[in-house]
N, C-alpha and C positions, 0 to 999 in steps of 0.2 A: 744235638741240642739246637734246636727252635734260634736263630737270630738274623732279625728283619736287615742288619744292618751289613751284609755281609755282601749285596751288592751294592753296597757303597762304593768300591774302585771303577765299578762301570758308570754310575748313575754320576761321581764326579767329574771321570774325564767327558761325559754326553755336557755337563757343567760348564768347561771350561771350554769345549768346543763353537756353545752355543754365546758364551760372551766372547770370544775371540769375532765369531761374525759379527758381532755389534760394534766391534772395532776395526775394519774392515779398511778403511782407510791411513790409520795409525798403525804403520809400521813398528815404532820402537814401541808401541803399548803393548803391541802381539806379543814382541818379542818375552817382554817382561812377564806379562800373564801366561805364557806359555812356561816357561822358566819357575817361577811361584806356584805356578799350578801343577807341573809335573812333579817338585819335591814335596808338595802337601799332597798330590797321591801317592807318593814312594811312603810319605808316612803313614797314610791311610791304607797301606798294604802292610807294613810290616805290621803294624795291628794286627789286623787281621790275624797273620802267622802266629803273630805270638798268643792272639786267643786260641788258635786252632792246638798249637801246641801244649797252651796249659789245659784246655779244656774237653781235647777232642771235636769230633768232626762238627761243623755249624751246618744248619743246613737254612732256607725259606722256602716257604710253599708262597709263591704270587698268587694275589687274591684270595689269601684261606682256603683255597681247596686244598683236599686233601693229596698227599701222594696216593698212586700214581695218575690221579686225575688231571691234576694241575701241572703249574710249569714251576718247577724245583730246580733250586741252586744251590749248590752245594759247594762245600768249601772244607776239603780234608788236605794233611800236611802237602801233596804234590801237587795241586789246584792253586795252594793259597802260597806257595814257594815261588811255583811261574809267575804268579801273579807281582810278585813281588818283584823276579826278574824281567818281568815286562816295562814295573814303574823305575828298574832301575837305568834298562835302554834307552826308555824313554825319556829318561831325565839328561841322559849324558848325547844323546841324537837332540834332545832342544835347545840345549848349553852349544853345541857347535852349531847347530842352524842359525845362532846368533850373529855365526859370525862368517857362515862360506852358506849360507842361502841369500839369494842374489833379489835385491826390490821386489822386481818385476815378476817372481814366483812368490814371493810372499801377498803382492794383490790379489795373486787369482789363487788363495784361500790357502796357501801350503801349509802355515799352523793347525787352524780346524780341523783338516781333512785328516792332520798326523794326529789329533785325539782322539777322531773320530775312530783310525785305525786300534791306538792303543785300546779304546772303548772294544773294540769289537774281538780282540784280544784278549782281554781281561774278561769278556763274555763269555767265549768258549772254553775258558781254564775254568770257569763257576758253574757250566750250566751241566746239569744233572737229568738232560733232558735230551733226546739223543735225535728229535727235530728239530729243536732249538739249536744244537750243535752246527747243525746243515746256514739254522738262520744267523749264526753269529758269522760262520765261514761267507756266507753271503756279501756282509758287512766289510769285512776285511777284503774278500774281494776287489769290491768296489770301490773304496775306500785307497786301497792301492793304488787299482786302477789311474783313478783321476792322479796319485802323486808320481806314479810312473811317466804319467804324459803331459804334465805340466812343465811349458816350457815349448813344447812342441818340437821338439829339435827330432831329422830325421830319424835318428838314430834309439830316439825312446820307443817312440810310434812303432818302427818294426820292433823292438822291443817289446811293448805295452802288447801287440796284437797276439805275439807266441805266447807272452804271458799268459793273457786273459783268455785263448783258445783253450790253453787246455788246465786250467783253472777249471773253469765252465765244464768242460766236459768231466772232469772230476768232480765237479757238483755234479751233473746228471748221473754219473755211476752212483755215487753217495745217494742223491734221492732215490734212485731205483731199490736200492737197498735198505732202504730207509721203507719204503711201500710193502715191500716185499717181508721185511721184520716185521712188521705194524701186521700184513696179513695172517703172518702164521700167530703171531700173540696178543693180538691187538693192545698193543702197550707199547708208550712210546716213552716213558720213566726211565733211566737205567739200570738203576736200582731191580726193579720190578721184571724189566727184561731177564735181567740175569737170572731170577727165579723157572719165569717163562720158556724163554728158549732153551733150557735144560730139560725142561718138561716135552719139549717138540717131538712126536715118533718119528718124522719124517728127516731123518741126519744127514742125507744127502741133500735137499733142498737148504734147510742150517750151515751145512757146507759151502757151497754155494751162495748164498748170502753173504758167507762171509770172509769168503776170498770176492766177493764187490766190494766190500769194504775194505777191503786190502787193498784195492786197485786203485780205488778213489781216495784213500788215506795217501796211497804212494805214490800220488801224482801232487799230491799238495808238499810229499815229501822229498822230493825229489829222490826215489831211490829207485834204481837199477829194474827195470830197462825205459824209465818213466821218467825223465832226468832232462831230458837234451832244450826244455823250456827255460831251465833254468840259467846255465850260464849265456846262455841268448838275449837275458834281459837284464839282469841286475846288474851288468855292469854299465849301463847304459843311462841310468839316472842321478845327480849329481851324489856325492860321495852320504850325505848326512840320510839320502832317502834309501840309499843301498846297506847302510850299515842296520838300520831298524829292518830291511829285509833280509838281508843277511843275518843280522842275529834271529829274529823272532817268526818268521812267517813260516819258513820250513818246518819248525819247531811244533808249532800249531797242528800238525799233521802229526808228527811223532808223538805228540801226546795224545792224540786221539787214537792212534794205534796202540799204545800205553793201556789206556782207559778201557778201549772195547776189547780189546784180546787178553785183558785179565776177567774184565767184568763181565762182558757176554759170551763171548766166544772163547772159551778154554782152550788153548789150543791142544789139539792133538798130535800125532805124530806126520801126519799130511802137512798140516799145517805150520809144525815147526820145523819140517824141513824146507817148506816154501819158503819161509822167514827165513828164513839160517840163508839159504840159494841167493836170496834177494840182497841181504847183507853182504856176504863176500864179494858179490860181482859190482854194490852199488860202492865198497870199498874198492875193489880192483878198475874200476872204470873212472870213480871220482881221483883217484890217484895219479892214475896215467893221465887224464886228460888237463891236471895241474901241469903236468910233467913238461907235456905240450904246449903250453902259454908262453908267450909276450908281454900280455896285457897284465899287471897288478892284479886289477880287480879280477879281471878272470882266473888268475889264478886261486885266490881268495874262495871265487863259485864254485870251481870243480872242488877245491879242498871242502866247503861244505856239504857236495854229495859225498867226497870222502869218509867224512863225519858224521854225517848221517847213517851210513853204514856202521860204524861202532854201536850208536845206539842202537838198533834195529838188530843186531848182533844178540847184544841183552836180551831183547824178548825170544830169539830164535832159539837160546840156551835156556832161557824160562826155569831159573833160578832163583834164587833173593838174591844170591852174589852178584848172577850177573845182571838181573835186573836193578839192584843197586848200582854196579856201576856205570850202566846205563844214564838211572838218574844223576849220577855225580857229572857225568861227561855233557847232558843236557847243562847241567848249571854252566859247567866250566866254556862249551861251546857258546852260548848262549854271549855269555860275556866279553868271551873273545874275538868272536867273528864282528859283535860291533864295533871292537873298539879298532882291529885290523884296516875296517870300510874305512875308521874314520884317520886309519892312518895314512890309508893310501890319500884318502882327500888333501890330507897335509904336505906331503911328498909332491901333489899335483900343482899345490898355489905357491909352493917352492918353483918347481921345474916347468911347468906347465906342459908335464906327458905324464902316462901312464905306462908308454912302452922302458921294458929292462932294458933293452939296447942304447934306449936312447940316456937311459940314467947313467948314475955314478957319481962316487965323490962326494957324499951325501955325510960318511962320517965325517970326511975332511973337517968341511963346512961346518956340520954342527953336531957334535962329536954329542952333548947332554941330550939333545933333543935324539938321536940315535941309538944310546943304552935305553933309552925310555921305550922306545919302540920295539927294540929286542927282546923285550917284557912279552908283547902277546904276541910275537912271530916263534918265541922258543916257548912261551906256554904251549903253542899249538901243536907245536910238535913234540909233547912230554917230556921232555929234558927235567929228570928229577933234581928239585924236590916241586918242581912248580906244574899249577893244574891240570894239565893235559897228562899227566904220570896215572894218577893217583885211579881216574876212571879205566881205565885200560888196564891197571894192575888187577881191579876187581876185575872185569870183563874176563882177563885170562886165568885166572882165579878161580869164576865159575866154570870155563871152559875145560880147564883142567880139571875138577872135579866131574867131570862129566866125561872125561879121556876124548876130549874134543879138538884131535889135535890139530884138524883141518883149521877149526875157527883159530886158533892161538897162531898158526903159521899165517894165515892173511889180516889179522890182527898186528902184526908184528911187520909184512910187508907193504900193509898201508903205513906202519908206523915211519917206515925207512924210506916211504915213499915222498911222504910228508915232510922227513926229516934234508932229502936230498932236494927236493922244491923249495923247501927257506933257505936252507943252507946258501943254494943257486940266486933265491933272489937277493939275500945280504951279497954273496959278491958282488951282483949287477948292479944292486939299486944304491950299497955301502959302500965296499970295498975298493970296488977299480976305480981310476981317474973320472975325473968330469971330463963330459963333454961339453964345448961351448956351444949353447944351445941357444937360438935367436929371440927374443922375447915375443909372444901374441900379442897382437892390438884388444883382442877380446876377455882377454884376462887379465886380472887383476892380483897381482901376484904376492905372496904373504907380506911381502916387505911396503907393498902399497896399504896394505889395511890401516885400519884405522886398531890402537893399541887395544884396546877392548874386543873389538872382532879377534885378534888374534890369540891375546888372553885366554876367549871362550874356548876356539879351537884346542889350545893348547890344554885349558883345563880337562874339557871331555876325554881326553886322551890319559891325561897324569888319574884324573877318577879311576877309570875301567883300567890303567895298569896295575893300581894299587889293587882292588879288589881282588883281580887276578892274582896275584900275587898272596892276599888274605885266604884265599881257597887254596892256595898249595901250600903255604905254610903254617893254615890252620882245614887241614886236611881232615885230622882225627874228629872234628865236631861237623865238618861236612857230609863226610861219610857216613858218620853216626845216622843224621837226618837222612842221607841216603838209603841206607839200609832199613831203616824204619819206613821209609815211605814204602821200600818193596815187600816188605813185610805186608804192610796193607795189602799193597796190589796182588798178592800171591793167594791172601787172606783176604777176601771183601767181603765178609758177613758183619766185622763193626761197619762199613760203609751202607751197607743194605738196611742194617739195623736203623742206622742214623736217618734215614731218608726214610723207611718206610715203617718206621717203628717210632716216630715224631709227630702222628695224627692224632 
C-alpha cells in the first residue's frame, strides 16, 4: 500500500535536529527539545507498526517515479519494528544525556548530531533501495564520527580513528558491490534486484558479489574475523554515546544481512556454511574475549560480538525458527546492550572507574539500585523466563530441526560463556567489599548532581529494565511478531509485490 507518510521517522528526527541547532547556545532548551522530540518520534514509530501490522507492508516512491526507477521506502513488520526500537534507545540515551552529558559537549552540537544519527538509522531500516542503503550507512557513519570524538580526549581520538578506518573500508567493500550488482542487473531497487539477480547466468560472479557483501555487512557487524574495531572504540566515549552504539549501530549491519540474504542473495549451501563458520567463531571469540576483561565497558563490546553471533547463527540455519529467533534476540539485544552502557555509566559517577578490580560493595551501598541492574545483566545471559531465554530457545530449536548439533553446542557455550562473565562481574562489581577509593577532582560524582540530572539517569535505566522484562514475560506475543517477520523474510514475494506491484 502506497503511503507518503511513512518516512515520517526520518524526516522528524532531520526536524528536531535542525531546531536543536537553532538553540545552540541554550543548553537546558536542547535538553528539553531533545527529550519531547525523541518521545513524539517513539510515537511516530509505533504508528507506523501498528499501520504496518493492520494493513500490511507501506511502501513511497520519492518524487512519483515509479519502482524500480526511483528511490523507494519501504516499511514491512521488521523495518518498522527496528524502527521503533531505534525511537525507543533513542528516547532512553536522551533521558540520561540529561543528566551525565557534560556543558562543554553539549556546545559543540552533541544533541543534533544524536538525531542526526537516530535520522540515519531509521533511514536504513526504510530504505528499499540498496544504494541509498550504502547513503544512509554513510550518515551514520559520520554522524558517529563527530560523537565519538567530541570532547577530544586521547583516548576517543585513537578510538574514533579504528573506528572510522575500517568503517570506511566497509563502505568501499559495500560500494564495490554495490557497482558490481548495478553491472550485472542494472537495478538498484531491492525489490526488483531480487527478481534480477536470480535471473543472472553468471552464479560464480552472483557469488562473489555477494560474499562482498558479507564482508562489508560484517565489518559494520562486528562478526568474526572482522571484529577487533570494535571493542577498541566503544568503550572510549562517555557511557550515554556508547550505549546508542552498543545497542543500535552493530544492529544496522545485521539487519542488512537480514535483508540482502533473504532478498537478493538466497543462500545456498557455500553460503550458509560461510554464515554458520562466521557465527560460531564470532560467538567463540566475542565470549573469550569478554572473559578477558577488566574494563565494564569492554566487557559489555566483546559480549556484543558475542551476540552478534547468535543472530547471524539464524541466517546460517536459514529457517523461519531460526530466523525468528534471530529476530526476537535482535529486539531483546537491542534493548539490552543500551540499557547495560547506561548502567555501567551509573556505576562510574558512583565510583568513578570502570575497572572490576577496582570495584565492589555496590550491593552493600545500594542494594534497590542493584536488583534494578540485575534486570539486563541476567536478561543477557538468558536466565528463564527473562529475554535473553526465549531467542536462543528458538535459535536451538531451529538447529535441532536441522540435526545441527555443532550450532546448538556453541549456542549453549556462548551461553555459559556469558553466563560466567556476569556471573564474575556481579561478584567484582556487587558482591565483594568496597574498596576505599580516592575521589577525582574531574568528576562529578552522582551524589554531586543536581536531583533531576540523577532522576534522568535513574529513569533511562528503570525504562529499558522494565521493557526488558515486558519481552520475557510477554514472550508469546514477541515471538508471534518474530516468527511472522521470518515468515516474510523466507517468503518475500508479498514484499516484492508491495514495492513493485504499487505503480
Amino acid at each position: 500500500m502506497s503511503n507518503p507518510y511513512i518516512v515520517l521517522p526520518v524526516l522528524f528526527q532531520l526536524f528536531v535536529a535542525v531546531t536543536l541547532m537553532f538553540s545552540w547556545n541554550r543548553k537546558n532548551l536542547q535538553k528539553l527539545i531533545s527529550v519531547v522530540g525523541s518521545l513524539l518520534a517513539l510515537l511516530i514509530s509505533l504508528a507506523l507498526l501498528v499501520k504496518v501490522h493492520r494493513e500490511g507492508i507501506q511502501t513511497m516512491q520519492a518524487g512519483g517515479w515509479i519502482a524500480p526507477f526511483g528511490i523507494t521506502f519501504v516499511a514491512d513488520a521488521l523495518s518498522a519494528l527496528l524502527v521503533v526500537l531505534t525511537a525507543i534507545s533513542g528516547l532512553a540515551v536522551s533521558v540520561f544525556s540529561v543528566g551525565s552529558v557534560r556543558n562543554a559537549r553539549i556546545k559543540f552540537g552533541y544533541f543534533p548530531i544524536m538525531h542526526l544519527l537516530i535520522m540515519g538509522l531509521s533511514g536504513a531500516f526504510l530504505t528499499g533501495d540498496i544504494f541509498n542503503l550504502y547513503v544512509w550507512f554513510e550518515i551514520i557513519i559520520i554522524s558517529s564520527f563527530v560523537l565519538i570524538t567530541i570532547g577530544g580526549e586521547k583516548a576517543q581520538l585513537e578510538g574514533a580513528i579504528k573506528y572510522v578506518a575500517m568503517n570506511l573500508l566497509a563502505s568501499v567493500v559495500f560500494l564495490t558491490a554495490i557497482a558490481i550488482l548495478y553491472g550485472l542487473t542494472g537495478s538498484l531497487n531491492m525489490a526488483d534486484l531480487s527478481l534480477q539477480v536470480a535471473n543472472v547466468s553468471n552464479r560464480g560472479l552472483v557469488n562473489v558479489t555477494a560474499i562482498l557483501f558479507l564482508v562489508g555487512f560484517g565489518i559494520k557487524s562486528a562478526v568474526f574475523p572482522l571484529y577487533f574495531w570494535l571493542p577498541a572504540s566503544y568503550h572510549t566515549p562517555p557511557p550515554a554515546i556508547s550505549a546508542i552504539f552498543g545497542g543500535l549501530l552493530t544492529k544496522v549491519g545485521v539487519y542488512a544481512m537480514l535483508r540482502v540474504f533473504t532478498l537478493i542473495f538466497i543462500p545456498d549451501d557455500f553460503l550458509t556454511n560461510l554464515i554458520t563458520g562466521m557465527a560460531l567463531l564470532t560467538i567463540l571469540s566475542g565470549g573469550f574475549g569478554a572473559f578477558m576483561q577488566n574494563n565494564i565497558r569492554k566487557v559489555f563490546s566483546y559480549l556484543i560480538i558475542c551476540h552478534i553471533g547468535f543472530m547471524l547463527a539464524g541466517l546460517g540455519i536459514y529457517s523461519t525458527v531460526a530466523l525468528g529467533g534471530a529476530i526476537f534476540y535482535l529486539v531483546h539485544d537491542i534493548v539490552v546492550k543500551t540499557n547495560l552502557f547506561l548502567v555501567s555509566g551509573i556505576i562510574f559517577k558512583f565510583r568513578g572507574t570502570y575497572s572490576m578490580r577496582l570495584l565492589g560493595g555496590f550491593y552493600k551501598e545500594q542494594p534497590v539500585l542493584s536488583l534494578l541492574m540485575a534486570i539486563p545483566l541476567f536478561s543477557l545471559v538468558g536466565i528463564p523466563p527473562l529475554s535473553g531465554f526465549w531467542g536462543k530457545l528458538l535459535l536451538i530449536q531451529g538447529a535441532m530441526d536441522q540435526s545441527n548439533i555443532l550450532m546448538i553446542v556453541f549456542i549453549l557455550l556462548g551461553s555459559f560463556l556469558t553466563l560466567f562473565v556476569i556471573a564474575r562481574l556481579w561478584a567484582e562489581v556487587f558482591w565483594k567489599d568496597a574498596q576505599d577509593l580516592p575521589k577525582k577532582p574531574h568528576i562529578k560524582y552522582f551524589d554531586e548532581l543536581k536531583p533531576l540530572k540523577r532522576q534522568a539517569m535513574l529513569a533511562s535505566m528503570v525504562f529499558l529494565s522494565v521493557l526488558s522484562l515486558a519481552i520475557g514475560f510477554g514472550a508469546e506475543w514477541v515471538m508471534q511478531l518474530a516468527l511472522r517477520i521470518a515468515e516474510n523474510l523466507m517468503d518475500p514475494s508479498p514484499y516484492i509485490q508491495a514495492v513493485l506491484g504499487a505503480n
